[in-house]
Z-matrix of the N, CA and C atoms (Angstrom, degrees):
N
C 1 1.434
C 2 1.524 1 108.68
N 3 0.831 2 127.83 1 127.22
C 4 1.531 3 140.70 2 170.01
C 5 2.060 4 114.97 3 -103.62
N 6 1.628 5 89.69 4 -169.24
C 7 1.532 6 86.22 5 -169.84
C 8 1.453 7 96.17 6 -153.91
N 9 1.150 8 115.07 7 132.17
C 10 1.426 9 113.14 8 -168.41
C 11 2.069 10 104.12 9 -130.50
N 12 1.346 11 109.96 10 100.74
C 13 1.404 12 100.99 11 -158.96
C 14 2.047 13 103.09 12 -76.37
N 15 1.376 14 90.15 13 131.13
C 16 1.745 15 104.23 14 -163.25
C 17 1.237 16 104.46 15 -114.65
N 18 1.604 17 129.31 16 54.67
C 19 1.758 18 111.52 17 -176.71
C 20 1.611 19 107.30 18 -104.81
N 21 1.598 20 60.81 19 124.65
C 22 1.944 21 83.73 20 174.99
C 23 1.615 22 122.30 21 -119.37
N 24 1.242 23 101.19 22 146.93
C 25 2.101 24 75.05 23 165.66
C 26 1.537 25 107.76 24 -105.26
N 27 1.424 26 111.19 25 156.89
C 28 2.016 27 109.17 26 -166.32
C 29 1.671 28 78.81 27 -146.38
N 30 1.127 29 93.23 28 163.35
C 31 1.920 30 118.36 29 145.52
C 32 1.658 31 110.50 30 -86.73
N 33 1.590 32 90.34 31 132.43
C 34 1.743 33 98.30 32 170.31
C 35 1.337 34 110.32 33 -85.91
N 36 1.039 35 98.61 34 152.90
C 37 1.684 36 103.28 35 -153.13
C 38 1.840 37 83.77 36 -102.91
N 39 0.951 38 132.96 37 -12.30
C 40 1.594 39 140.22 38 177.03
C 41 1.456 40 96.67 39 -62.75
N 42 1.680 41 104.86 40 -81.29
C 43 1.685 42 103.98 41 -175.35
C 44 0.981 43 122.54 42 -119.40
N 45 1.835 44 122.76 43 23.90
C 46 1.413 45 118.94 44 171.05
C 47 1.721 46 121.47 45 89.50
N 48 0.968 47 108.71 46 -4.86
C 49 1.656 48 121.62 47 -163.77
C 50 1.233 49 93.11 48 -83.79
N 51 1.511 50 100.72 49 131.40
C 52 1.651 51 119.07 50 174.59
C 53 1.722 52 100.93 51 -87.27
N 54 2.102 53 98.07 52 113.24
C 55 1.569 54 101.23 53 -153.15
C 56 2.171 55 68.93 54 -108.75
N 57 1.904 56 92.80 55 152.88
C 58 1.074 57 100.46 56 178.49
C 59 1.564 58 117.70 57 -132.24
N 60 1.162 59 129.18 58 158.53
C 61 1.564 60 121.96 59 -164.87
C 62 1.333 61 118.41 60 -56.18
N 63 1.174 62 89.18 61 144.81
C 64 1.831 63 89.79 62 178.37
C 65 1.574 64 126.24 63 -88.29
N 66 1.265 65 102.71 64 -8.58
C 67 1.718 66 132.93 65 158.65
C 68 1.886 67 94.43 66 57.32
N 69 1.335 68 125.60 67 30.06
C 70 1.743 69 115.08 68 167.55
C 71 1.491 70 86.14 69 -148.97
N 72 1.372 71 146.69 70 0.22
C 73 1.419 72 137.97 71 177.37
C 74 1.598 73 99.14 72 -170.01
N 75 1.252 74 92.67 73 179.46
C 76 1.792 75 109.56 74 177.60
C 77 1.565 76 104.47 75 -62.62
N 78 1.486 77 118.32 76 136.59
C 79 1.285 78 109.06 77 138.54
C 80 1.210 79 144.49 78 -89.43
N 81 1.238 80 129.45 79 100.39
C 82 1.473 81 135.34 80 -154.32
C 83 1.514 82 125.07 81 -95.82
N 84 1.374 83 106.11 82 -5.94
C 85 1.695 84 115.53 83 -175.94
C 86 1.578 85 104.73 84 -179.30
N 87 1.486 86 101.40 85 162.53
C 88 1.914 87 99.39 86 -152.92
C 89 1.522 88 91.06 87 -97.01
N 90 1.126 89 114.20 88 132.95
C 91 1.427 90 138.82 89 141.56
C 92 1.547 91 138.06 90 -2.05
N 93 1.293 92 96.98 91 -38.25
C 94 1.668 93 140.09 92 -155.17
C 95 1.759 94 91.20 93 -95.21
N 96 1.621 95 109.96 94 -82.21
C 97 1.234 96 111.08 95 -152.84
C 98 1.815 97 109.47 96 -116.47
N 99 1.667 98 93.02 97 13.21
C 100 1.696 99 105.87 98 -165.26
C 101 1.548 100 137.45 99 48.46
N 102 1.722 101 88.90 100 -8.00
C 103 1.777 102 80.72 101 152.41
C 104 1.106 103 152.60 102 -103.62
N 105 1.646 104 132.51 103 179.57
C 106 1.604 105 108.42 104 -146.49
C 107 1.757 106 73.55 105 -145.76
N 108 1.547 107 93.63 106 -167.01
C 109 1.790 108 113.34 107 -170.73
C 110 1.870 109 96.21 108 -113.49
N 111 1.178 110 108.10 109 155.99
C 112 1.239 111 123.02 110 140.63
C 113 1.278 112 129.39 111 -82.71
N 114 1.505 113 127.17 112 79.28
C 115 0.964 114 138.28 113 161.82
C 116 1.859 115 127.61 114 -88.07
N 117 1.040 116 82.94 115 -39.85
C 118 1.880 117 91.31 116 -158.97
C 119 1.770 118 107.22 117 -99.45
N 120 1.319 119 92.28 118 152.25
C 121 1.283 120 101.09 119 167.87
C 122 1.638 121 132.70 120 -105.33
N 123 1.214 122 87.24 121 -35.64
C 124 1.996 123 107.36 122 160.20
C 125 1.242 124 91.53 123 -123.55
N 126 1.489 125 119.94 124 143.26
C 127 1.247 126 133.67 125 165.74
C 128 1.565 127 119.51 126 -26.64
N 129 1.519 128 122.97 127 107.77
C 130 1.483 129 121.97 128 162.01
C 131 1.455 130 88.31 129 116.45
N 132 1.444 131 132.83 130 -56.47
C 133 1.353 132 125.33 131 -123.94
C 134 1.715 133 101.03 132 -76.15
N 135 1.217 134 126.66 133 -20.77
C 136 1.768 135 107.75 134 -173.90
C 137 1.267 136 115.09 135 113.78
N 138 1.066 137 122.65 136 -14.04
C 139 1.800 138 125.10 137 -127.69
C 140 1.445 139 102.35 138 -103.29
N 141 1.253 140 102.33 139 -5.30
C 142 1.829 141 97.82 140 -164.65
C 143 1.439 142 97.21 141 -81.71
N 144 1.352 143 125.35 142 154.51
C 145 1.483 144 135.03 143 163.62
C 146 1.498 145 113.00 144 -86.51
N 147 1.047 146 125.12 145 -41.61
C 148 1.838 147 133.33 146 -165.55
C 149 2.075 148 102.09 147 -71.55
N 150 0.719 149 121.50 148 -18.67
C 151 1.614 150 112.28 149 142.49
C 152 1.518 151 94.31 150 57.36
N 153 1.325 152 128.23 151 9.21
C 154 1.555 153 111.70 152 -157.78
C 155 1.844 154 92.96 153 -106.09
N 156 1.326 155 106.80 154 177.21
C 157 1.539 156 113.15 155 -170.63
C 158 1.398 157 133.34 156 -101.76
N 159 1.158 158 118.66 157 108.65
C 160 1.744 159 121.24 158 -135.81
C 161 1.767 160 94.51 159 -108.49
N 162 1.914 161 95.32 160 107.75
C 163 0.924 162 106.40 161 -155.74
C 164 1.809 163 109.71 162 -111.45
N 165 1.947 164 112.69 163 123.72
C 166 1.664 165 115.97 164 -149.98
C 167 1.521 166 85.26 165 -37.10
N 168 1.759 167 104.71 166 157.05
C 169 1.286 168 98.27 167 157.24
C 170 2.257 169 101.40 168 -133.26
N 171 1.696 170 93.67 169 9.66
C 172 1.026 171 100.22 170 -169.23
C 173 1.607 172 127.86 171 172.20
N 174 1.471 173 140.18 172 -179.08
C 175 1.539 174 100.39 173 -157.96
C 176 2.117 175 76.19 174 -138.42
N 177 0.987 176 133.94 175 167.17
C 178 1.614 177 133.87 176 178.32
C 179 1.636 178 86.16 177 -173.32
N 180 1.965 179 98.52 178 140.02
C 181 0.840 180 132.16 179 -165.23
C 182 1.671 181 93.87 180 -91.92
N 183 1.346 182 131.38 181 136.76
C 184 1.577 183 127.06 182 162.53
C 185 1.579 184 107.99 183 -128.71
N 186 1.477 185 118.67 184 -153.61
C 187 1.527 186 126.79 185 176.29
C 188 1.558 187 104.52 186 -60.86
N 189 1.150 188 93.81 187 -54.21
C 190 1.623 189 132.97 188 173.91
C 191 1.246 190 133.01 189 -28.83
N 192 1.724 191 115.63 190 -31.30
C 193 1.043 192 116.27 191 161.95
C 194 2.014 193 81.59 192 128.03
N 195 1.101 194 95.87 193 -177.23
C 196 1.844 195 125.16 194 178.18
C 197 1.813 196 84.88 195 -65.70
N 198 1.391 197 101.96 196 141.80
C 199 1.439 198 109.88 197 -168.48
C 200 1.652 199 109.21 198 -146.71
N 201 1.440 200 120.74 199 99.10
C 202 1.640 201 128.05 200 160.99
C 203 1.431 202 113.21 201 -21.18
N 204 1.414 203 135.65 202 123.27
C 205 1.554 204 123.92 203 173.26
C 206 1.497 205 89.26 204 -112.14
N 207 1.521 206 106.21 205 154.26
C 208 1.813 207 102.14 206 -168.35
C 209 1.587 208 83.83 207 -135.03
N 210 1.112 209 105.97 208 161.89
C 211 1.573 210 123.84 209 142.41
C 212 1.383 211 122.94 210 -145.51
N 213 1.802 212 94.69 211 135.87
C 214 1.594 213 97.90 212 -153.79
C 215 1.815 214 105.12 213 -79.46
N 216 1.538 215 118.53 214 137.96
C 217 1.170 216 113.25 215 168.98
C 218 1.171 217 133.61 216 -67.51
N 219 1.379 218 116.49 217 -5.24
C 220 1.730 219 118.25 218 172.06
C 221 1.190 220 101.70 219 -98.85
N 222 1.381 221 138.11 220 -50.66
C 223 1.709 222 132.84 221 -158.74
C 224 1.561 223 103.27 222 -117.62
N 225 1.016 224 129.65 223 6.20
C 226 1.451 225 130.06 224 -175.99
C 227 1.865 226 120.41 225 59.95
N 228 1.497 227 117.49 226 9.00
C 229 1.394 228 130.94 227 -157.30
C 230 1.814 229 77.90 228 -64.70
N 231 1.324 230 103.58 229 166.14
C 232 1.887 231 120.11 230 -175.43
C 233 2.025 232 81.43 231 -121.33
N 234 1.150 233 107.46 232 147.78
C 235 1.504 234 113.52 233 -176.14
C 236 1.333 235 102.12 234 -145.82
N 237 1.361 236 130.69 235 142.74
C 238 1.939 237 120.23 236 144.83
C 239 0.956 238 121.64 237 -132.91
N 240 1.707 239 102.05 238 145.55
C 241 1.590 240 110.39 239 174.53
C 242 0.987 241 108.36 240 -120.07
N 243 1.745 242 117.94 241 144.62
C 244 1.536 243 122.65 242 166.09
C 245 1.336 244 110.81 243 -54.73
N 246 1.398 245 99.10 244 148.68
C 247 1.685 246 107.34 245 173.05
C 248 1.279 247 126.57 246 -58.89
N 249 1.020 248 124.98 247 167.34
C 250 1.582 249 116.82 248 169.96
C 251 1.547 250 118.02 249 -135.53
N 252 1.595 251 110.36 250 133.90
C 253 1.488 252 131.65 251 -158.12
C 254 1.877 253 94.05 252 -32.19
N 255 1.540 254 128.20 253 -38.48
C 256 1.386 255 122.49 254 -158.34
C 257 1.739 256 102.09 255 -98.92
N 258 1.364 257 132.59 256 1.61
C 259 1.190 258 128.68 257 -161.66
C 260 1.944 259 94.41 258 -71.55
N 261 1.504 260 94.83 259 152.94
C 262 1.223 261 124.19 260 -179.94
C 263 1.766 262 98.99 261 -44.52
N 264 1.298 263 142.73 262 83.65
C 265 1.635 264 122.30 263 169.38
C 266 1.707 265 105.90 264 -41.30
N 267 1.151 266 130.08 265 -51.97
C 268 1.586 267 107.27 266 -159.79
C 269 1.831 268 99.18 267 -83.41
N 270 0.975 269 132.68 268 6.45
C 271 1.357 270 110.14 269 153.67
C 272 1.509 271 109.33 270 -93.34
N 273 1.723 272 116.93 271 -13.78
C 274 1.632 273 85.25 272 179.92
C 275 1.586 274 106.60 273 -94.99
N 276 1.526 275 106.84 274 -17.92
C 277 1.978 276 92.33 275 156.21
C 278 1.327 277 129.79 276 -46.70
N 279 1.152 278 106.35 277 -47.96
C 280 1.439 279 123.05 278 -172.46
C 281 1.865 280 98.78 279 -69.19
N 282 0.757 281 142.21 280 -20.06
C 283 1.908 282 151.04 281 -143.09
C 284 1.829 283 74.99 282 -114.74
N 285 1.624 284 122.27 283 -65.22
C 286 1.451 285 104.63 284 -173.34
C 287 1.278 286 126.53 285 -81.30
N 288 1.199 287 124.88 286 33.55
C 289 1.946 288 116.69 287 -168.11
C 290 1.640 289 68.03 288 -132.41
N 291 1.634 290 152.62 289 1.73
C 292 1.197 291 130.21 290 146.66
C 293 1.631 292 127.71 291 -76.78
N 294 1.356 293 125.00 292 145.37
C 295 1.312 294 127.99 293 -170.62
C 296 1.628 295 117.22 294 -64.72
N 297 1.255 296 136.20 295 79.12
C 298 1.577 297 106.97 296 -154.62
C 299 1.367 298 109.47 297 -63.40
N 300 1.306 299 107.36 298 147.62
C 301 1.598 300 127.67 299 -177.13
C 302 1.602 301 112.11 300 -130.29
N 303 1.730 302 119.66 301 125.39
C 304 1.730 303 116.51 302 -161.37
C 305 1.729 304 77.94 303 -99.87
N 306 1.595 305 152.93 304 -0.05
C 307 0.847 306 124.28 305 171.03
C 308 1.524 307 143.82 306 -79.20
């Protein structure tokens, strides 16, 4: 697995929010409403085809730090991203007082 650092700024296609780089890592999902795209296959790289919108379904602690759990709305894939210093706090409170469930 590799890591390919990808910061860009985009519009989330969830709620429209003009999301902007995070300029020390990738930005991988908006701030605003915590969701991100299915793009990648190893972190950064682009590579994924399913393009669909990988939506929090929950928050899990790793080595790594506080960690986004997604599930994608086109293929159902489970994904995580570390948080980021500007993300919304009351959606990721609100993301952990839910039970996560991979079904």
């Amino acid at each position: 697995m590799f890591f390919v650092k990808n910061d860009n700024s985009f519009i989330c296609e969830n709620c429209g929010s003009s999301v902007l780089k995070l300029n020390y890592t990738s930005r991988d999902h908006c701030p605003v409403c915590l969701h991100s795209k299915h793009v990648d296959i190893y972190p950064g790289d682009r590579l994924e085809d399913c393009h669909g919108l990988l939506i929090p379904i929950g928050i899990q602690k790793s080595k790594k730090g506080i960690q986004i759990v997604y599930r994608c709305s086109k293929c159902s894939a489970i994904r995580k991203n570390i948080t980021a210093k500007d993300d919304n706090t009351n959606m990721i409170i609100e993301l952990s007082s839910k039970p996560l469930t991979f079904n």
